[in-house]
C-alpha positions in Angstrom: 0.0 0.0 0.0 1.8 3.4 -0.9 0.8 6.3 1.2 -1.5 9.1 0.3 -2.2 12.6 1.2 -5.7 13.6 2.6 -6.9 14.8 -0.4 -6.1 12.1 -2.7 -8.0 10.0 0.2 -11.2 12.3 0.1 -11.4 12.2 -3.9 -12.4 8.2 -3.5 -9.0 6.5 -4.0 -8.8 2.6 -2.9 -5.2 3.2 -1.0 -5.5 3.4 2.6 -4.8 6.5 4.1 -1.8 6.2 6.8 -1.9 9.4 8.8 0.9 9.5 11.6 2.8 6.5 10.1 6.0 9.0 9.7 5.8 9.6 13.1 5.8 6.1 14.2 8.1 4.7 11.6 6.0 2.4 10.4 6.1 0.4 6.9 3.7 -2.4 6.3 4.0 -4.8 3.1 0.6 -5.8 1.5 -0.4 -8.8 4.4 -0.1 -6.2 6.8 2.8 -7.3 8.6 5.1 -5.0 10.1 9.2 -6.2 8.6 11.4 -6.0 11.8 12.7 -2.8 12.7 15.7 -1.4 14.6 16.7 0.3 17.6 14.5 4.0 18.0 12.7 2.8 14.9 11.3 -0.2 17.0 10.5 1.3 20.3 8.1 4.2 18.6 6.9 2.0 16.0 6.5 -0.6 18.9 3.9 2.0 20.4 1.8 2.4 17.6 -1.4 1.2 17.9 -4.8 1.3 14.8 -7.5 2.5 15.9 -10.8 3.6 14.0 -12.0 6.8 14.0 -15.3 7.7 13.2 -14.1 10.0 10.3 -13.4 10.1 6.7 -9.7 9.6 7.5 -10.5 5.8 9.3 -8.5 4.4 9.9 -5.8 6.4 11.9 -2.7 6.0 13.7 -2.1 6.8 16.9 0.7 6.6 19.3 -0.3 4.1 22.4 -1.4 5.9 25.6 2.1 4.8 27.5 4.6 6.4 25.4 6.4 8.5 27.3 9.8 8.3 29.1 9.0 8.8 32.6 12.1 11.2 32.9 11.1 13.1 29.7 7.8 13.5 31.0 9.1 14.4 34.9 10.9 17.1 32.9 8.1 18.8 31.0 6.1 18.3 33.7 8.6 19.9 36.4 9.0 22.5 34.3 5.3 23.6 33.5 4.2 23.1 36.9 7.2 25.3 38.2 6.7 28.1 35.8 2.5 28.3 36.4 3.5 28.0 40.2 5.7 31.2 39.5 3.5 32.9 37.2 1.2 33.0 40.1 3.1 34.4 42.7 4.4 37.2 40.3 1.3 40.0 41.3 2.5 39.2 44.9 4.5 41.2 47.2 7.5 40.0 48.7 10.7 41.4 51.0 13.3 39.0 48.4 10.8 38.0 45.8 13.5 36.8 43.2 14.8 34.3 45.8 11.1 33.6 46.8 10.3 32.6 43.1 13.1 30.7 42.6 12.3 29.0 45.4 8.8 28.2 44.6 9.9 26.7 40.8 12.8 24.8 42.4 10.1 23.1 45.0 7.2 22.8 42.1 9.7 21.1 39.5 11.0 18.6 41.7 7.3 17.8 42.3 6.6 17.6 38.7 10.5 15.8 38.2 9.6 13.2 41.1 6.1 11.8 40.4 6.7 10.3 37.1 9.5 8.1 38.7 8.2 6.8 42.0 6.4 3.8 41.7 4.3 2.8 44.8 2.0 0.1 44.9 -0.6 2.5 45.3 -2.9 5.0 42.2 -0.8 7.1 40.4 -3.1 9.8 42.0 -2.6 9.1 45.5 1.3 8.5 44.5 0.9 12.3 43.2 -1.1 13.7 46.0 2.0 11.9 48.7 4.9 13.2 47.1 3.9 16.5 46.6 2.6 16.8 50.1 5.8 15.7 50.8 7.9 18.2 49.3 5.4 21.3 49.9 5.0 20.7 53.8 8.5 22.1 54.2 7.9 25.4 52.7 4.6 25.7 54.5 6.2 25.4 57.9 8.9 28.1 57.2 6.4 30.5 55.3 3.3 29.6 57.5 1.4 29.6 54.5 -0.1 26.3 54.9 -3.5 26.9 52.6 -1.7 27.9 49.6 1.2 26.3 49.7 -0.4 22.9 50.3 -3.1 23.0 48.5 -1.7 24.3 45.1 1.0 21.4 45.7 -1.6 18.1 46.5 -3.4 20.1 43.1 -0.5 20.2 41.2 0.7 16.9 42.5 -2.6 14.6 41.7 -3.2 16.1 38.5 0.5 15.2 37.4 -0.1 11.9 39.2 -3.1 11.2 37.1 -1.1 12.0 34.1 1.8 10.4 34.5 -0.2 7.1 35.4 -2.2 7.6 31.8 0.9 8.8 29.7 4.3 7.2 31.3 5.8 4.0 29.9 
């Protein structure tokens, strides 16, 4: 089967459309076997997974739910959670606020960084939820700022957990 745009698709020809098959590396003969691949070709390609859309474009291809590197995705989600986390403290008032925002990414990326790679034999939510409790009680006892601090933190930390149980290899 060769691959075809969309639009060759949507004018009625008999090829099957492949979208995302670039992305996953994917070459199928005319059975529909897959030949064997190697090394990164056969991880992603590994990961691929046909599923039927109710479309025009059915079938698709989509990467597998649990693609992601758990260190990859501890870093993007580190990193996201630490800058929101310091994007809301910025209208605040503060006697050091560089130090105080540095601080508060430093805490909320090692809560993004550390989820991803614990794995306890409990939910990935409630995994979340622990280890951001975890690392945000210490702030709250020097600032006093339990509500906030806390709150944002269990937030931050089961949402990530939820993810990273849904999207981490």
């Amino acid at each position: 089967m060769n691959e075809v745009n969309v639009a060759s698709y949507a004018a009625g020809s008999k090829t099957e459309h492949r979208r995302g098959v670039a992305a996953c590396g994917d070459r199928r003969s005319r059975n529909g076997s897959r030949p064997p691949a190697r090394g990164f070709a056969r991880s992603v390609a590994a990961r691929c997974v046909m599923t039927s859309a109710p479309s025009i474009l059915s079938p698709t291809w989509q990467i597998a739910s649990s693609c992601m590197n758990a260190v990859v995705f501890g870093l993007v989600a580190g990193v996201s959670f630490g800058l929101v986390s310091v994007g809301s403290m910025l209208p605040m008032q503060f006697q050091d606020k560089p130090t105080a925002l540095a601080a508060a990414f430093c805490s909320r990326f090692a809560v993004g960084f550390l989820i991803p790679l614990c794995k306890l034999p409990l939910p990935a939510v409630v995994t979340g939820v622990i280890v951001a409790l975890l690392i945000s009680l210490p702030d709250a006892i020097v600032t006093k700022a339990y509500a906030p601090i806390l709150g944002v933190g269990t937030l931050g930390g089961a949402i990530i957990g939820w993810l990273s149980g849904r999207y981490v290899a």
